[in-house]
C-alpha positions, 0 to 999 in steps of 0.5 A: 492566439489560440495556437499558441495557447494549445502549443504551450497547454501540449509542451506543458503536458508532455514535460510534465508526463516526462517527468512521471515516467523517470519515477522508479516505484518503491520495492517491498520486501517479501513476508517472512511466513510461509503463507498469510492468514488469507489468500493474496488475492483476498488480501489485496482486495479485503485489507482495510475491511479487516483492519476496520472489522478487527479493530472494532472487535477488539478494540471495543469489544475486547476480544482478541484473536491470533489469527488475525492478529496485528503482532502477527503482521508486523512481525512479518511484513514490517521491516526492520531496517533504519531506511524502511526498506 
């Protein structure tokens, strides 16, 4: 009983690991700048940090920047295209 528990529990997870690996990962499309406001690194690490900063700023506050401004970003990094790519 218990073999076959574990043989089944083992097939289970083999298909189910299969299965993950055929996923291909998105691709997204590189900025158009020359640089961001920030290094890569910081950037990766300290985005949601900012977004939460600046959003507390200017919204609450109302006090607006251009260096980190979310116009700035969009225009970069969005895409235009209809299928998001």
């Amino acid at each position: 009983m218990t073999q076959r528990f574990v043989m089944a529990l083992l097939i289970i997870l083999s298909l189910a690991t299969s299965s993950i690996a055929d996923v291909t990962l998105p691709s997204y499309p590189k900025g158009k700048g020359e640089h961001c406001v920030e290094p890569t690194d910081v950037m990766r690490r300290d985005h949601f940090e900012y977004l939460m900063h600046h959003r507390q700023i200017s919204v609450h506050l109302g006090v607006r920047s251009k260096k980190h401004s979310l116009v700035g970003c969009v225009d970069c990094h969005a895409s235009q295209a209809d299928d998001g790519t």
